[in-house]
N, C-alpha and C positions, 0 to 999 in steps of 0.2 A: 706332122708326125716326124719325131725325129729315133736314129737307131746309134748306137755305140757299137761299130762292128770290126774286122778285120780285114783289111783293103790289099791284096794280093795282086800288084801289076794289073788286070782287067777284070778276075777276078773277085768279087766282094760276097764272106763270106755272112752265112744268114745266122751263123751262129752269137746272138747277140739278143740282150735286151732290147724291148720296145714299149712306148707310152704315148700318150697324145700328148700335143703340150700344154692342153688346158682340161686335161683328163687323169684320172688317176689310172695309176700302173694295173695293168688287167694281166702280164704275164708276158711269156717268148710269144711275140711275134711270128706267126708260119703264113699268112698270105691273103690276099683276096678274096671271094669265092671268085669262080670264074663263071660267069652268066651266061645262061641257053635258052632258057626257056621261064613260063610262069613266075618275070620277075625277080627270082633269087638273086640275092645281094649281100655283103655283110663282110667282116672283117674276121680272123678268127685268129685265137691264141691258145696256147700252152698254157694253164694254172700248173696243173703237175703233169706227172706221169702217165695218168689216171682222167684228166678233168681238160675237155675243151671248152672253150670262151667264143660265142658266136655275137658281136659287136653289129649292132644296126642291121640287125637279120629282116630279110623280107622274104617272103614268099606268098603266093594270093590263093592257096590254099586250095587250086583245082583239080591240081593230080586226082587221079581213080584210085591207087594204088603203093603212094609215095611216103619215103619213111628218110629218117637220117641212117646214113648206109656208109661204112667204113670195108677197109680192107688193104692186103699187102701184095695183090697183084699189080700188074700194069698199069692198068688203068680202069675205072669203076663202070662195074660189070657188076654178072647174076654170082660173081666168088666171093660175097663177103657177108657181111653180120649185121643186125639191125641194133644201131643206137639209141639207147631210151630216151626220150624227149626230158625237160625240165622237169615235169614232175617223174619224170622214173616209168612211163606207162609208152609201150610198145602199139599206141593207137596210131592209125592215119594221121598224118600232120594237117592241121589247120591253119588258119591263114596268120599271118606275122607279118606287124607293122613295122619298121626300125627297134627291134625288140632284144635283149640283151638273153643269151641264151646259154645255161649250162649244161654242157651233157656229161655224161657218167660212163667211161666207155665199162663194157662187161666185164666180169671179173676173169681175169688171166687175159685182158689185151691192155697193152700200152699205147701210148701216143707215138714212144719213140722205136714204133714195131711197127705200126699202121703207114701206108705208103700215101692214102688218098680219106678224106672226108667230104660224101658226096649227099645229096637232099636228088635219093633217085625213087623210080616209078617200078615198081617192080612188074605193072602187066604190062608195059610197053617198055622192060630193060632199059630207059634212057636216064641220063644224068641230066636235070635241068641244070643244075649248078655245082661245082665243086673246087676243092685245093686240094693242089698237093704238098707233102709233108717231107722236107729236104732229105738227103741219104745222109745218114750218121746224126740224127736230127739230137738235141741233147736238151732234154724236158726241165721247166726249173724245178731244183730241190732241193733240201737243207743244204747248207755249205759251213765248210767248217774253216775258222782265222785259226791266227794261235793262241798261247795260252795268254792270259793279261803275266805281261813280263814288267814285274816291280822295279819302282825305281834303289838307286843302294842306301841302305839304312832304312827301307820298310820291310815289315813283315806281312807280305800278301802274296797269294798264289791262286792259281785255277787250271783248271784242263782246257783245251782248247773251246775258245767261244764258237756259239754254232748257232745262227742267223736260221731259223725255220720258217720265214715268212720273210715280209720286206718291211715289216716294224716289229715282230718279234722274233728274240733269241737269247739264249740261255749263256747264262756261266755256269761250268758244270764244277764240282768239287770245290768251292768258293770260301777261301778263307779269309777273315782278317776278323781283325783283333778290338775294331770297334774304339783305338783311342785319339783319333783325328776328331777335333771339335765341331767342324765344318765341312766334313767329308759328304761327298754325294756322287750315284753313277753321274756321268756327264759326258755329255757330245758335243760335236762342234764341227766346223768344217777347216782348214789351214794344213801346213805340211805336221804340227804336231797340236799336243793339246796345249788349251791355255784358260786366259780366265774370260776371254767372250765365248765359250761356247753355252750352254743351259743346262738344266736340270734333265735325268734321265727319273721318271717315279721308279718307287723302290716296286718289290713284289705285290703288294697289297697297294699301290696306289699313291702312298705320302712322298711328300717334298718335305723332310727332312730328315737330318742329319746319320748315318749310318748306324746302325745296330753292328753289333759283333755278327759277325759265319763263321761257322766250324765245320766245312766242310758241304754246306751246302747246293745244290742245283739249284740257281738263283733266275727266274723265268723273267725278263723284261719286257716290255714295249716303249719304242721309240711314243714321246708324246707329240698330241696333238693331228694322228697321222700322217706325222711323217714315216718316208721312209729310206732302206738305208742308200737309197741313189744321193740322197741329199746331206750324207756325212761324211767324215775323211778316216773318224777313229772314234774307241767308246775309250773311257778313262775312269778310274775311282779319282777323284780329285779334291785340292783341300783348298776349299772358296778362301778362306780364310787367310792361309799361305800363299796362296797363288801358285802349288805344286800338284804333278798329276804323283798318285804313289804307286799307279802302274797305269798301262794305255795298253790297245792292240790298235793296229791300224785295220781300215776296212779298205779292200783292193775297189777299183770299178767295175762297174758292172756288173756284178753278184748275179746269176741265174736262179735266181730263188721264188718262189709262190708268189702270188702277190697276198697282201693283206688280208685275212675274210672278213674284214669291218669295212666303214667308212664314220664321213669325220660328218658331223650336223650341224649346219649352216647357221645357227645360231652366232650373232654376235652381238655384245650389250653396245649400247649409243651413251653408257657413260663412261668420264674420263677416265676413273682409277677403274683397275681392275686388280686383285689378289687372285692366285690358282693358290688356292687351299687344298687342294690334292685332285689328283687324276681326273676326280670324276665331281667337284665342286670347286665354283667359283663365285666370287666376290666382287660386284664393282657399287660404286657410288661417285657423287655428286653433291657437292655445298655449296647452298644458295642460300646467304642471308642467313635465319639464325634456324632452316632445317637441312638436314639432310637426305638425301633420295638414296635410297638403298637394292640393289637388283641382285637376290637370289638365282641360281641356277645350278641344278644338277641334276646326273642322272642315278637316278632312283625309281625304285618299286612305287606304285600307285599308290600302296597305303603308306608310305613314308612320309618323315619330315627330314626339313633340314635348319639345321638351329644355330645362329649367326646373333653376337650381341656382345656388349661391352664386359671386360672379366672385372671379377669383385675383387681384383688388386690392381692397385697404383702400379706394383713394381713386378709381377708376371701374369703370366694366363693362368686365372683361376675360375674354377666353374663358382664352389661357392663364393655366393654372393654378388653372382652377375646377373645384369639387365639383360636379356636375352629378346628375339623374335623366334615363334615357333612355325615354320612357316610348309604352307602345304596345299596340296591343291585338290578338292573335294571334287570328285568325279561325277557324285549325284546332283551339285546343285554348280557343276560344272564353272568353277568359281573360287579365288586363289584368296588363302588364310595367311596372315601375320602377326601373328597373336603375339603381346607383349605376356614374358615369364618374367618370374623374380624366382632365384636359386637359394633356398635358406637351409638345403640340407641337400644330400646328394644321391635323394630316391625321387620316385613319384610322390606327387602332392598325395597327404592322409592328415585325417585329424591327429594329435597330439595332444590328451586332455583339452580338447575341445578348439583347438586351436589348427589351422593347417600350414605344414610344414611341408619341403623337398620341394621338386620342380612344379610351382603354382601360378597359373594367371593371374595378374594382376586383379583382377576383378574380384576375385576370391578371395583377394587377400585386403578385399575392400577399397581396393585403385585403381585404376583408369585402367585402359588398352588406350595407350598412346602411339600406334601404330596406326597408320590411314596406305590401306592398300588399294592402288593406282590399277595394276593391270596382270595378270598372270596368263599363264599356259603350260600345256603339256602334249609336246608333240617327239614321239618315235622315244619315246623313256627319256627325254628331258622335262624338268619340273622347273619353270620360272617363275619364281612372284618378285614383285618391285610394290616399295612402300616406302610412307614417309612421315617422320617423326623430326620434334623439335631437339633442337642439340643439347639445350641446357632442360634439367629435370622440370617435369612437369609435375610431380609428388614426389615425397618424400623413395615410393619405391624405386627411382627413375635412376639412370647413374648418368653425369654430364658424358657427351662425345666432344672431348677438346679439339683445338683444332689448331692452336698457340704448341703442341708439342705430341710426340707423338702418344697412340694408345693402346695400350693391352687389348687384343679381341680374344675372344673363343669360339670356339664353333664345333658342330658335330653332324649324324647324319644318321639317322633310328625309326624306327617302325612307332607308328601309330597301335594304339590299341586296339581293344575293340567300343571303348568308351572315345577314339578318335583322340586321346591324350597321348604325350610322346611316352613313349617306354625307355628302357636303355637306351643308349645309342649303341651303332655295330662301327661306325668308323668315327675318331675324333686325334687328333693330334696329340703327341707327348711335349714337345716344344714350346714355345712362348712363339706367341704370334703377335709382331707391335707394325702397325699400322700406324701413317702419316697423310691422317685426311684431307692436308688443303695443301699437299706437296706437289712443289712447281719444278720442274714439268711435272706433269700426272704419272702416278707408277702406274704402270702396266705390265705384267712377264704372262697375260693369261694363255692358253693356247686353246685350240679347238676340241672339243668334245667328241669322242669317237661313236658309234653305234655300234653294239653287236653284245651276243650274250657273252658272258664274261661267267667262267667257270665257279661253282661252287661248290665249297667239299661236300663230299657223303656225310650224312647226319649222323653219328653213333648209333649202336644199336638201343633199343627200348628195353631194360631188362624188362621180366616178369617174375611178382615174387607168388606162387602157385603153391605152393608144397601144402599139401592139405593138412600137415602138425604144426602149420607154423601158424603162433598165436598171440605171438609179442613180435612188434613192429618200431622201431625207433625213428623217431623223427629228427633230424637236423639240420644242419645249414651249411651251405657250400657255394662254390657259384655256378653259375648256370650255363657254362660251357659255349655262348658263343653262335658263330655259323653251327657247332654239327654236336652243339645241346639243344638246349630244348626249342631254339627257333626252325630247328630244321624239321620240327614235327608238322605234320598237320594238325590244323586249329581244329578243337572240338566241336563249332561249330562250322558250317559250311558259308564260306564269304568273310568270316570272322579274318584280320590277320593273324599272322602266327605268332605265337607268345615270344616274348624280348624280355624278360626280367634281367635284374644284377645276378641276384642273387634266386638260388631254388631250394625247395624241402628236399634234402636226400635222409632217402628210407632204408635200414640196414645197411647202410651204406651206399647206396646205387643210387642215381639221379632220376630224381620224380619217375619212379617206375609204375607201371600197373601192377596193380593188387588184386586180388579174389580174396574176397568175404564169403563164408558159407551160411545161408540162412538157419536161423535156430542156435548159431554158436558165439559166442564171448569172445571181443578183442580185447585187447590193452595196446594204445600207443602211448608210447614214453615220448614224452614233447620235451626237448631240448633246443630250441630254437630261438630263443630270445623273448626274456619277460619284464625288458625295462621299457614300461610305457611313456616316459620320457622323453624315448629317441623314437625318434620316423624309420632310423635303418634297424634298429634291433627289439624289434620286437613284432612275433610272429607267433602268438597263436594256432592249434591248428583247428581245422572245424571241416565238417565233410557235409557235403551240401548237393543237392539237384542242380547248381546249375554250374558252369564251366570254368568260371573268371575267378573268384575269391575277391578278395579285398572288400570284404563287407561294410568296412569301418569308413571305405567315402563313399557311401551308397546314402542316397539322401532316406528319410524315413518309409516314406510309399515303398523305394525300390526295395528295402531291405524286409520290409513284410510280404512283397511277394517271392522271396527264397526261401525256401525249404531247407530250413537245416534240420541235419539229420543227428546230429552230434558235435558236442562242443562249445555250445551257446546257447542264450535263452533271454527272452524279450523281457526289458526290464517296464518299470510300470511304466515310465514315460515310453512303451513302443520301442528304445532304442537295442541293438543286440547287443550284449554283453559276455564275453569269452570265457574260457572258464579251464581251460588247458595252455597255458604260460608257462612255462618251462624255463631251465636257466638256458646258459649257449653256450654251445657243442656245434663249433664254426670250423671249416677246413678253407685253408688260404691258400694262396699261391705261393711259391718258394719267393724271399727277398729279391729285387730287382727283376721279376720275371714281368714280360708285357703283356697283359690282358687280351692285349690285341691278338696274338697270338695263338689262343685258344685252340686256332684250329691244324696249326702245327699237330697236334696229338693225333695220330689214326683214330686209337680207341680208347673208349670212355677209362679201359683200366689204362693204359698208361697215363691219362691224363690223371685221374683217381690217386696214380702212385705218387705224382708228383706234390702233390698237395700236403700242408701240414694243418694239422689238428691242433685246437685247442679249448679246450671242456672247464666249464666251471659252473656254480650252480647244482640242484637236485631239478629231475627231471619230474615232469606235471604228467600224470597219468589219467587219457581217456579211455572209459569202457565204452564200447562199441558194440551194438548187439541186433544185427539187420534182421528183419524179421520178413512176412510174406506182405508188409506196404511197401516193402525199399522197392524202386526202380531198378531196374538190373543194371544200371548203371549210373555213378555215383562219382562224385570229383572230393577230393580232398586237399583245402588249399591253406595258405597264411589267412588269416584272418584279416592282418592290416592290409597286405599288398597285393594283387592280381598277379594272376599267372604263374606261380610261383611252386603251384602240385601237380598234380596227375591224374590219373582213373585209378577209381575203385568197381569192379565186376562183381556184383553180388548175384550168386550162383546158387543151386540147389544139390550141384556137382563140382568137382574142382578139374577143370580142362586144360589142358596144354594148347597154347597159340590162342586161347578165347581173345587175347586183345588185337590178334592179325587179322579177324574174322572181319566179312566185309560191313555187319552188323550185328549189335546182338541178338542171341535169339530168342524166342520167348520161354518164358522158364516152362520146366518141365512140367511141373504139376499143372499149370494150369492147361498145356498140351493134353495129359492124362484125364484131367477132369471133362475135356473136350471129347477124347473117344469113351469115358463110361459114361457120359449121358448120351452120345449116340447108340449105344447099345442098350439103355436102359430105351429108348424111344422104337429101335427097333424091337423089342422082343413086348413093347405094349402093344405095337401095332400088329401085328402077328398074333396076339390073343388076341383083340379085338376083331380079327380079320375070321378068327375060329369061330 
């Protein structure tokens, strides 16, 4: 154990950080327990104000009577308050091996108010074990440096940095201007900054190069968890130049929280390794004329992550690159590397009979020239390792040189519910050029952290209800991201959550619920794209029994057990054929804006506002006329692409909140028809009784 304290003539005070030295930082140091009886043992710390730390706790769990017991008397005695155990529950203590323990003191007591933390017997008043807690004790908690002070002839500013943890903390009020080619947060250790220190990931996780602020609260974490015991100063700095354009230093010893993550003991056994961002990385090995390639990331259980050669000699391009889709199937417990080919930059769909966008090779009539080795998924990391030959094995294959270096791409996206990638939600802006048989080996990877990592609130779900409203317009927009339409729950249960590019926005609002009245006449005006040409535009609409849409890569069986309701009709050869093609009436994102982004917007209208329109074309008109077969619940989607619509509520009533209900209910009439034949049955029985 070692302590960074203040040494006063004899002296030495307690006020000071503490850590193991082959353990990660648990918080201030307050003391031993002091051992009496039934074994108690254990070390205990300060998290915050709020939060005790019991390090290799024992106790053999015989007490009659015994609780975790606080208090700001003397010494511990019948004057204090019962601390809730780990799980929060004021039960008799049970027995503890070397056991890691947090407690919660009650609301309105602190740590740095509490004189003693005692594991005492309340029918026989005794303390088996306890600590005491120093006078003027000071709990760790945000700490605030100064502001990042620019170097002269930059334009950057901020409010003082404030350290909340001991690998996260904020730049608050955060400007710059975005025109350093090579800019990146950046740490290091020395008396100033320079060009050994490393990469700090930005907000959302990338290792590259800075985006403009305008003023924003910019949340970081040190990578790899680290944390900030192991810095000297954070810096904006230009790799490229070898200038910091502003720094703050970090003082020692910080009294701050410790971490609420930890890092996961993963490490790959080959040479190269790339940190593609925060939370993926990249290593491989060349041996002879293939290469071994090892995936890792942390990711959702239906995710993939997608790693492969780009379709340009001279940058990162998704079209037209040899990609692996790679993922790891929980039911057959067993890791996928599936070779893609990129010929358009949607999901795989037929094209006049042809399949186009993100397509297996197999499909497109070529090999899987992937051979996958070994995978696993432990504590939300997903690894597969696989291996393919370097120089093309068909014509879809793209060489991996090794004479120079080579463009990659890569991304990281939800699984459908066909187990095919959908959008991606993280992927690079940058060129990523990789040098596969560089001596020595690159490697900048760092450790993978553990812990839930925030995500924004979903937008809300409009609802279009108005029982005069009769005309409905359909168009095309994008799909908003973390908090559009993937923040929904999936229509079906276990299904993932929908991931499209692009979605049908309906009078204007994104994939909203709709109410249909039975017995009454719709019209949708379809403006969404009628050039069956392209894979990305063209979108039919068609309202159908089941959840997904994209009926168009539905092989023939699948597509005759869907129920379309409107919009389509089985041509002789069994195939479905659409019939509502509209021209396109698309809303974009402003010039230079990042997609990534998306979820910067609170709400769907200011995201909405941001967006520009562009309309061309006459719009394709379906009648729509639910009657008492419809399901009270009906989806309305693109015809080419899944996931892409919404719910339709077909009603007998028009109700407000019907899509927040926890199910639909059953329609009315049929309700009704339920109590007049119980009364038609009772009033036979009762003559017959006469």
């Amino acid at each position: 154990m070692y302590k960074i304290c203040v040494v006063l003539i004899v002296l030495v005070a307690q006020d000071c950080f503490s850590q193991d030295d082959e353990g990660p930082y648990r918080g201030k140091y307050i003391g031993k327990i002091n051992s009496y009886h039934h074994q108690v043992s254990g070390d205990v710390y300060a998290v915050d104000d709020w939060t005790i730390l019991l390090v290799d706790f024992n106790y053999d769990g015989t007490g009659d009577d015994t609780f975790f017991w606080a208090g700001d008397s003397g010494r511990p005695g019948p004057l204090g308050f019962i601390v809730a155990d780990q799980h929060g529950k004021t039960n008799i203590l049970e027995r503890y091996n070397n056991e890691e323990v947090r407690l919660k003191l009650p609301d309105g007591k602190r740590v740095s108010r509490v004189t003693w933390l005692a594991v005492y017997d309340l029918a026989s008043q005794n303390a088996f074990g306890d600590v005491y807690i120093p006078e003027d004790f000071e709990a760790p908690a945000p700490r605030s440096l100064t502001p990042l002070v620019a170097a002269p002839g930059h334009q950057l500013s901020s409010q003082p940095v404030k350290f909340l943890d001991a690998s996260t903390f904020i730049i608050p009020e955060f400007h710059y201007d975005g025109s350093g080619e090579e800019v990146f947060f950046w740490t290091g250790v020395g008396p100033q900054p320079s060009s050994r220190g490393f990469k700090i990931p930005d907000e959302d996780g990338y290792l590259e190069p800075l985006r403009p602020y305008s003023g924003e609260d910019v949340r970081l974490q040190l990578p790899g968890g680290r944390t900030v015991f192991e810095i000297d100063w954070l810096a904006v700095y230009d790799v490229k130049k070898k200038v910091a354009l502003a720094s703050v230093l970090v003082p020692d010893g910080l009294n701050v929280p410790p971490a609420p993550r930890r890092t996961h003991p993963h490490t790959t056994t080959l040479p190269h390794c790339k940190q593609l961002h925060r939370d993926y990385q990249v290593s491989w090995e060349v041996f002879g004329n293939q290469i071994t390639i090892q995936l890792a990331a942390m990711v959702d259980e239906e995710e993939y992550m997608a790693f492969g050669i780009s379709g340009s000699n001279t940058r990162s391009q998704m079209l037209g690159a040899d990609v692996a889709v790679a993922s790891f199937d929980p039911v057959l417990q067993r890791g996928l590397a599936t070779d893609y080919n990129i010929t358009e930059l949607v999901p795989c769909v037929q094209v006049l009979g042809q399949w186009r966008g993100v397509c297996r090779d197999d499909r497109l009539g070529g090999l899987d020239s992937n051979q996958v080795f070994s995978a696993s998924r432990d504590s939300g990391l997903t690894v597969v390792s696989y291996r393919r030959g370097l120089q093309p094995a068909e014509e879809l294959d793209r060489a991996w040189s090794t004479d120079r270096s080579v463009f990659a791409v890569w991304a990281l996206g939800s699984l459908d519910a066909a187990r095919e990638p959908a959008f991606h939600r993280v992927w690079p802006r940058s060129d990523i050029q990789l040098v596969l048989a560089a001596t020595p080996p690159e490697n900048d990877c760092f450790d993978f952290v553990i812990g839930e990592r925030p995500r924004p609130a979903g937008w809300e779900r409009a609802q279009l209800f108005d029982p005069s409203l009769r005309v409905f317009r359909a168009t095309l927009g994008p799909a908003g991201g973390e908090r559009g339409l993937r923040s929904r729950p999936p229509a079906v249960s276990g299904d993932p959550p929908a991931s499209p590019h692009r979605a049908l926005y309906v009078n204007g609002q994104l994939a909203p619920d709709l109410q249909l009245r039975r017995g009454l006449v719709y019209t949708f005006r379809v403006r969404a794209g009628d050039d069956p040409h392209s894979a990305a535009l063209y979108h039919p609409l068609v309202i159908t029994d089941e959840p997904h849409g994209g009926l168009e890569r539905l092989a023939d069986g699948a597509q005759r057990e869907v129920r379309v309701l409107a919009g389509a009709r089985h041509t002789r050869r069994g195939r479905l054929s659409p019939s509502a093609a509209g021209g396109l009436c698309s809303a974009e994102r402003p010039p230079h804006a990042d997609p990534r982004r998306d979820a910067a917007y609170e709400t769907f209208r200011a995201f909405n506002r941001s967006l520009v329109w562009s309309c061309s074309g006459r719009a394709a008109e379906l009648q729509v006329a639910p009657n008492s077969s419809w399901p009270d619940r009906v989806y309305y989607h693109s015809f080419a692409h899944a996931d892409m619509g919404g719910r339709i509520f077909i009603v007998d009533r028009h109700r407000r909140n019907l899509g927040r209900s926890p199910a639909p209910r059953p329609a009315p009439s049929l309700r009704l028809s339920s109590v007049l034949l119980s009364l038609v049955y009772s009033l036979v029985y009762r003559r017959l009784s006469l």
